[in-house]
KEVEXLO-416939 format. One line per field, with one value per residue: residue number from 1; residue in three letters; x, y, z of N, C-alpha, C in turn. Coordinates in steps of 0.001 Angstrom, whole numbers, plus 524288, in hexadecimal, padded with zeros to 5 digits. Layout:
! residues N
pos: (NUM, ...)
code: (ALA, ...)
n.east: (X, ...)
n.north: (Y, ...)
n.up: (Z, ...)
ca.east: (X, ...)
ca.north: (Y, ...)
ca.up: (Z, ...)
c.east: (X, ...)
c.north: (Y, ...)
c.up: (Z, ...)
END
This chain:
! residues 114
pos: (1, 2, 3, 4, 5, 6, 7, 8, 9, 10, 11, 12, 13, 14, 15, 16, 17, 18, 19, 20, 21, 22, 23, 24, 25, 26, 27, 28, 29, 30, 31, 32, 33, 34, 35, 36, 37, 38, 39, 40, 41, 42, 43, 44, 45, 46, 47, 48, 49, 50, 51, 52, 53, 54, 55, 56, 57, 58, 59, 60, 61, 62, 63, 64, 65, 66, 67, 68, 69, 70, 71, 72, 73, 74, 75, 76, 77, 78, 79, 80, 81, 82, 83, 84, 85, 86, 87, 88, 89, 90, 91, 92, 93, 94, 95, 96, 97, 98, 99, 100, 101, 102, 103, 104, 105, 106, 107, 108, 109, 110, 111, 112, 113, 114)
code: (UNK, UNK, UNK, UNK, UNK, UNK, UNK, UNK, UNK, UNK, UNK, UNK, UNK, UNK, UNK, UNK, UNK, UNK, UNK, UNK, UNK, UNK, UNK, UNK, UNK, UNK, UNK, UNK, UNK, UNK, UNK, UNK, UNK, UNK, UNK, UNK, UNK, UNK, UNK, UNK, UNK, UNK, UNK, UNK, UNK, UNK, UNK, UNK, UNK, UNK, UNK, UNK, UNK, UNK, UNK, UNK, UNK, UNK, UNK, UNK, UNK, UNK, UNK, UNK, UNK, UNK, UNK, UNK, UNK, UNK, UNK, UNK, UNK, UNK, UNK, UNK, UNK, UNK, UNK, UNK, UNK, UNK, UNK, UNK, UNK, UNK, UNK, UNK, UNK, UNK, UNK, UNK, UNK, UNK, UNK, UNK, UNK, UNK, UNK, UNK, UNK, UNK, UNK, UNK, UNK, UNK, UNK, UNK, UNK, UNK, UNK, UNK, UNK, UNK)
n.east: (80355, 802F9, 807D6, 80057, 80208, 8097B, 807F5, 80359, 7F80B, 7EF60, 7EBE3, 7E563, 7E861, 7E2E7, 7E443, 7E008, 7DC54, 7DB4E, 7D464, 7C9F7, 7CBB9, 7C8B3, 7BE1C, 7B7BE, 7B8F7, 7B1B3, 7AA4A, 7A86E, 7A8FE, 7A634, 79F80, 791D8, 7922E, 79B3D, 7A68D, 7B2C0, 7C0F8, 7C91B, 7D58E, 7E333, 7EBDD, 7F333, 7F188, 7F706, 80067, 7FFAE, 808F8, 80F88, 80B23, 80889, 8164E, 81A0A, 81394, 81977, 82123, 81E70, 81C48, 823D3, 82521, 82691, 82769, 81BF5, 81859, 816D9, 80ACC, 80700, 7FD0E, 7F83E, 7F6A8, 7F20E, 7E844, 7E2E7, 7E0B6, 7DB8C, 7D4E9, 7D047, 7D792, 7DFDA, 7DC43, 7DADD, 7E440, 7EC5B, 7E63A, 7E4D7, 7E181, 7DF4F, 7DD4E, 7D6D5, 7D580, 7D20F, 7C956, 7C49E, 7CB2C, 7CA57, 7BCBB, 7B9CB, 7C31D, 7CB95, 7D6EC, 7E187, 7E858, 7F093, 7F858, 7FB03, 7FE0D, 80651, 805C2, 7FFF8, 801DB, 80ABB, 806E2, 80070, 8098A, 80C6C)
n.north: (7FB6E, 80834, 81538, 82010, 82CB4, 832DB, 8299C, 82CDB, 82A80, 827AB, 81A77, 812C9, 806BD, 7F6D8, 7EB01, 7DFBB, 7D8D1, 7DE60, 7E408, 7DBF6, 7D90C, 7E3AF, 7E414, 7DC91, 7DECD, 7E94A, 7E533, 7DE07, 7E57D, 7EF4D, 7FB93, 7FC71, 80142, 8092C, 80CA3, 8071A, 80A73, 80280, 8004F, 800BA, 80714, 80C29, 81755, 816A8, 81C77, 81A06, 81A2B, 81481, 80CCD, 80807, 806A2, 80147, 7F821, 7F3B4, 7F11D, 7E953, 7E190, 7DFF3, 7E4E9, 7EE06, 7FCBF, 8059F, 80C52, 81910, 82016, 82BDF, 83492, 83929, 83252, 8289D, 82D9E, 82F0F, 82384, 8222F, 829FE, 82758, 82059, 8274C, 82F62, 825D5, 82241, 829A8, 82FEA, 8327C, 8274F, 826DA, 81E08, 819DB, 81312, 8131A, 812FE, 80A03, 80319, 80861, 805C2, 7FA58, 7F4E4, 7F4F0, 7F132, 7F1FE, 7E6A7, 7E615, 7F06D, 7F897, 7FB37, 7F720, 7ED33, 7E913, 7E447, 7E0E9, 7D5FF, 7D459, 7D1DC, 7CB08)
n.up: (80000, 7FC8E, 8010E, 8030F, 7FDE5, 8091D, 81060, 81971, 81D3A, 82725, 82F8D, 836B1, 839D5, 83C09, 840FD, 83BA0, 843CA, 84C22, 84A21, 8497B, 85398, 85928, 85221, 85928, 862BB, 86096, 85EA2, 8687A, 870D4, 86D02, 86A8F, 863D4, 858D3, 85AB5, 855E1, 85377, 8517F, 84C27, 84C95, 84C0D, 8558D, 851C2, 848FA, 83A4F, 830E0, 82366, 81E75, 827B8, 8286D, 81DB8, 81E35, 82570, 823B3, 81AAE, 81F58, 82645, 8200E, 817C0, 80EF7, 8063E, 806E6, 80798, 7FD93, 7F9DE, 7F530, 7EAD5, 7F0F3, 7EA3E, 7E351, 7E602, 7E69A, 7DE1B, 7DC86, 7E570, 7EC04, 7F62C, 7FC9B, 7FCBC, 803D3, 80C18, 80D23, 8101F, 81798, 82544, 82E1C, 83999, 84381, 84FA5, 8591F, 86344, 86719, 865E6, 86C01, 87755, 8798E, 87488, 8777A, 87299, 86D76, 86457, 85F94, 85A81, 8594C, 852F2, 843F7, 8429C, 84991, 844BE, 83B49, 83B6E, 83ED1, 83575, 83027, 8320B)
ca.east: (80000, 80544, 80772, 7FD2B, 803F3, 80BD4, 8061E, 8028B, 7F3AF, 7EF58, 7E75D, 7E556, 7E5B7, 7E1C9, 7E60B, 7DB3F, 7DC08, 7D9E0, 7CF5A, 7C75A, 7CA99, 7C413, 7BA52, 7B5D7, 7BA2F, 7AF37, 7A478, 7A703, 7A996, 7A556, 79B03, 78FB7, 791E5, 7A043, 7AB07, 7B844, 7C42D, 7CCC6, 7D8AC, 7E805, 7EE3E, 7F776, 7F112, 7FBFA, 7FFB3, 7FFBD, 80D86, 81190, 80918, 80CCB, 819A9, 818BB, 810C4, 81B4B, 825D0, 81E20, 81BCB, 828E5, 8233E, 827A7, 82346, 81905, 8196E, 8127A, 80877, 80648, 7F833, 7F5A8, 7F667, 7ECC4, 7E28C, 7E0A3, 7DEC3, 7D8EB, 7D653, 7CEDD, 7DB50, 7E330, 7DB8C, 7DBE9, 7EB50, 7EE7C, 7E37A, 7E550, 7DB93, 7E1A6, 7D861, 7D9E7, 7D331, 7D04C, 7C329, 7C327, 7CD39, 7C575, 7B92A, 7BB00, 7C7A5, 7CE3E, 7DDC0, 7E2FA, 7EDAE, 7F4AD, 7F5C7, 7FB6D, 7FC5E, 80A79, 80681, 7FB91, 8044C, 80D81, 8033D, 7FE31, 80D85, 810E9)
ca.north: (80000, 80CB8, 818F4, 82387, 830EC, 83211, 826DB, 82E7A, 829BB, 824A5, 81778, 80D69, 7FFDD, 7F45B, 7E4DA, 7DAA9, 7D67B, 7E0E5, 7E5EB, 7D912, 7DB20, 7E69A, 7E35F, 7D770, 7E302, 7EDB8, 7E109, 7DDF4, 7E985, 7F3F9, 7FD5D, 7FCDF, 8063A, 80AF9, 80C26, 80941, 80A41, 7FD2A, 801CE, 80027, 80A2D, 81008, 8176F, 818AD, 81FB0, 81618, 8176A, 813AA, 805CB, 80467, 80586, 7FC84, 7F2CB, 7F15D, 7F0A9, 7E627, 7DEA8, 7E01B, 7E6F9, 7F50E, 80146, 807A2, 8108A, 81DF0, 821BF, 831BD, 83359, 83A87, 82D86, 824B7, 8307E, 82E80, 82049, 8210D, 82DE5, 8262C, 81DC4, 82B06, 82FE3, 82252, 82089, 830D9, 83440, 8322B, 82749, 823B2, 81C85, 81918, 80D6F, 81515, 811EB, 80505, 80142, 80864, 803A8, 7F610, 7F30D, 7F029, 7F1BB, 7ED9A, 7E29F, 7EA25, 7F724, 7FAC6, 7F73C, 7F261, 7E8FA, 7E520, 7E4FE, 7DB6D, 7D0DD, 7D1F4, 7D0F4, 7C676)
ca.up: (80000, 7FBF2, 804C0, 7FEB9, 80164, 80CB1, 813FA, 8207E, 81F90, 82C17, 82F58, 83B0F, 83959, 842CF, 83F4B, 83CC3, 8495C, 85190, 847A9, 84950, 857BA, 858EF, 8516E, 85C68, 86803, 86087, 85FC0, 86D78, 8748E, 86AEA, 86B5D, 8612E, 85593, 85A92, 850D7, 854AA, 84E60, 84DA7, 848EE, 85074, 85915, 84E86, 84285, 838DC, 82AFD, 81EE7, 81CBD, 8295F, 827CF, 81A53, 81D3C, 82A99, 81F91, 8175F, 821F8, 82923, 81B0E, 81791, 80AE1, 804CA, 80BBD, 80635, 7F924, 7F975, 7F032, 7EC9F, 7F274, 7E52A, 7DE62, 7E65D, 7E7C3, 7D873, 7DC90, 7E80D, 7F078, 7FB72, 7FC79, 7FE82, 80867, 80FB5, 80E6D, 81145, 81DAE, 82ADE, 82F78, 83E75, 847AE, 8551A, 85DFA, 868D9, 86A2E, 865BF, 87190, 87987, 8788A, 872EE, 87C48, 86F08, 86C3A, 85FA7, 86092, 855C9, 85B6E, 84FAD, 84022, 8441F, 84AAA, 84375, 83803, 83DBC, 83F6A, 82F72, 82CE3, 834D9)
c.east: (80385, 80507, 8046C, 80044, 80885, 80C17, 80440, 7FD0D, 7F4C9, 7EC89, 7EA6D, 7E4C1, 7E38C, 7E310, 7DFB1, 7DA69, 7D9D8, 7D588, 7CA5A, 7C87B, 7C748, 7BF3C, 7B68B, 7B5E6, 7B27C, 7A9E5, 7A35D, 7A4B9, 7A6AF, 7A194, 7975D, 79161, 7975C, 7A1BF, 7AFD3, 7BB51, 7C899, 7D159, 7DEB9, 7E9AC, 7F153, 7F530, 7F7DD, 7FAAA, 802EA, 805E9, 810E3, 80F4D, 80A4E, 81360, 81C05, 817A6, 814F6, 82086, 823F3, 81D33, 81FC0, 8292A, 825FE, 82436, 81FF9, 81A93, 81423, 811AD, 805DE, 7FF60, 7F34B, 7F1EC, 7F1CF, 7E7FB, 7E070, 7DEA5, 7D8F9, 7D849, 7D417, 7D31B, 7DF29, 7E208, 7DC29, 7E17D, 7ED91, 7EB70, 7E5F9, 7E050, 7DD12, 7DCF3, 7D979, 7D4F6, 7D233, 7CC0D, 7C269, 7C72F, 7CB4C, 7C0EA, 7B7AA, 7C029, 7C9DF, 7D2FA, 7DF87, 7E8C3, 7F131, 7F442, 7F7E6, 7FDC7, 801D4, 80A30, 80386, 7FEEF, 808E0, 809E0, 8022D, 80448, 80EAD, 80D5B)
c.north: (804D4, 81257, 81CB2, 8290C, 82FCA, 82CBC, 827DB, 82D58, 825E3, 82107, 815D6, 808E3, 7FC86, 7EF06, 7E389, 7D9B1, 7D988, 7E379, 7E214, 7D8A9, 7DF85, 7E64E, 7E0F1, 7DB4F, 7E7CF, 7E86F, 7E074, 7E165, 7F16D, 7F6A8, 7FE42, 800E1, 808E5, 80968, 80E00, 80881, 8060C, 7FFD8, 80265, 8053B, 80CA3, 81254, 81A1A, 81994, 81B3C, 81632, 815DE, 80D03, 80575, 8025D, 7FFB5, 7F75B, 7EF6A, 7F007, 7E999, 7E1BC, 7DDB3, 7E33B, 7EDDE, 7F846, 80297, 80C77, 815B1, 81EB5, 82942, 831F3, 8366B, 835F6, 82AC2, 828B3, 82F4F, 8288C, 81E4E, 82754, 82B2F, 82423, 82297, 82C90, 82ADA, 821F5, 826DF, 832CE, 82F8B, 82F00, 82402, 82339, 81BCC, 81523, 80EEA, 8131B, 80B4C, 801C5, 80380, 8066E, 7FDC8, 7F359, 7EFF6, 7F2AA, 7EF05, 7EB15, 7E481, 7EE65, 7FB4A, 7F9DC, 7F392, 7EDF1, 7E3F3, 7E31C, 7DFE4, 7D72B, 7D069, 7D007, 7CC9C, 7C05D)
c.up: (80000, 801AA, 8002E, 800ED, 8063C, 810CE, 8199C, 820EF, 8256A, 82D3E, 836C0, 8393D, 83E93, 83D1A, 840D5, 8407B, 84E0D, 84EF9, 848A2, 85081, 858D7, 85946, 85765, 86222, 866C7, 861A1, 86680, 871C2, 8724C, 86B80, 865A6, 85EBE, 8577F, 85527, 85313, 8516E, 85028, 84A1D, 84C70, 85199, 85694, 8476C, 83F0C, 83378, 8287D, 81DC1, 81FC2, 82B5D, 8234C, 81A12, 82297, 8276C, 81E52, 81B47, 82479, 823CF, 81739, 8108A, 80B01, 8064A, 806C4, 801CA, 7FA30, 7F2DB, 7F01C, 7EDE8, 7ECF5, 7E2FD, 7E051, 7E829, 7E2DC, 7D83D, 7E010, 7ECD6, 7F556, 7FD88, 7FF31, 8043D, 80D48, 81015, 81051, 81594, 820A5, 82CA3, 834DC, 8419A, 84B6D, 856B2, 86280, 86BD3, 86AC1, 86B78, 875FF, 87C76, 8773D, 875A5, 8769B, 86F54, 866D4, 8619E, 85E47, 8578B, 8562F, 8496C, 83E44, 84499, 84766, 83D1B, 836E9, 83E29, 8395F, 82E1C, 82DDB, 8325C)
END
């Protein structure tokens, strides 16, 4: 996956595992009609997980693309790889007494590699 621009967009992830945790934490413990956010303890900018990706995959870092080029392909694409979209778990640990096992997409990162 290419870097679009600079790579400084921002996301959260969460591993399978602690997402399908969750899940079984909001059924149990959750409150009707809430909305929490499952997502690990570190949001980070795309070119510091692609380049983590390819380190932990033993694969070539990541190539940037000018954000000119994939707006003519794709501008929704731009805006998703170039904003800022950091979440946090506050509530859902909280409220749901959840923790992700992965606290962050390190670790979770290490488990798809291994």
């Amino acid at each position: 996956m290419p870097l679009v621009g600079d790579g400084s967009g921002v996301w959260s992830w969460i591993h399978v595992d602690d997402a399908a945790r969750a899940t079984l934490a909001a059924i149990e413990r959750g409150r009707a009609g809430e909305v929490y956010n499952i997502v690990d303890d570190e949001p980070v900018a795309w070119r510091d997980y692609l380049s983590h990706c390819a380190r932990v995959l033993g694969a070539p870092g990541p190539f940037r693309v000018p954000v000119w080029l994939v707006r003519l392909v794709s501008p929704y694409a731009v805006i998703a790889l170039t904003s800022r979209f950091p979440v946090a778990n506050d509530k859902a640990r909280r409220e749901l007494d959840w923790r992700p096992m992965y606290p962050t997409y390190r670790e979770g990162l290490a488990t798809l590699a291994s």
